[in-house]
Every structure is written in structure tokens, then in C-alpha cells.
N, C-alpha and C positions, 0 to 999 in steps of 0.2 A: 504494500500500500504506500501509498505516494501523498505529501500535501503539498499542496500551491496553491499560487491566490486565485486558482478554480475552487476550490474546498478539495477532499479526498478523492482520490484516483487511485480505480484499481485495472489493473492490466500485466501482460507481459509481453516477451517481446519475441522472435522466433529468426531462426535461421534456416538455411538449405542453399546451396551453393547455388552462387547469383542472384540468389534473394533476401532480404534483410525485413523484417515487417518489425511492427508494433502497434499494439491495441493498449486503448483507455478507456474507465469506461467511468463517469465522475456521476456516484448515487445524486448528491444534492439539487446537480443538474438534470438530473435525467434522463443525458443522452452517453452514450459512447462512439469513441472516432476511431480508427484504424489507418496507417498507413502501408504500405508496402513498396520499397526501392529496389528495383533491379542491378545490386549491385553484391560482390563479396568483398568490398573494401571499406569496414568498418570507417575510414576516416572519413566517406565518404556522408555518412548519415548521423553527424553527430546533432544536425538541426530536429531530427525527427520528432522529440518531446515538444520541444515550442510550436511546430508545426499543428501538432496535436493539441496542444493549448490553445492555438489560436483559432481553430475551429471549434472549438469548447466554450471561446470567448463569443464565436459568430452565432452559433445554435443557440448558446443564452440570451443576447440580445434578440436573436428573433422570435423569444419565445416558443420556439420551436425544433426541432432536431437539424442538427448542420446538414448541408448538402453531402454529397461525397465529392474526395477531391479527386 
């Protein structure tokens, strides 16, 4: 479990060669987001939490669940 100034976020995060994912999924809010990167280069995806945050941040303001990206 995870806190930020989402409130609580829970997820994990998954590998397979060429692929890198991670899911959130924030109770308070209501919604959960998911990412997946077509890559095996860890250095490559170290945005993916804020990414995920900021559709956390998009789906709350719209009162509604975020789009997919």
C-alpha cells in the first residue's frame, strides 16, 4: 500500500520481457488506473507512478473514472 496526496493506493506492478506494467487502484477515489510500457529497460519507466497519479488526479476532478490512456 502506497500514500500520496491521492489518499491510499493499492497496486503492483508486473514484468515479462518487453513489457513493464503497473496498476493503482486509490479506495477513497474510487477508480483504478493501469499503465503498460513496451519496454525491458527499467530506466526507461521511472515516470510511470506520477503518470498514474495524474490520471487519479483527472478521474477525481471529473467526478468520474479517468479515461484510458
Amino acid at each position: 500500500m502506497l500514500t500520496s496526496q491521492r489518499g491510499k493506493a493499492n497496486g503492483h506492478s508486473g514484468f515479462f520481457p518487453g513489457y513493464v506494467s503497473l496498476m493503482l487502484y486509490f479506495p477513497d477515489l474510487g477508480l483504478a488506473a493501469a499503465l503498460q510500457v513496451n519496454t525491458s529497460d527499467f530506466t526507461k519507466t521511472r515516470g510511470m507512478r506520477t503518470l498514474l497519479y495524474d490520471a487519479a488526479d483527472i478521474g477525481a476532478s471529473n467526478n468520474q473514472p479517468a479515461a484510458p490512456i
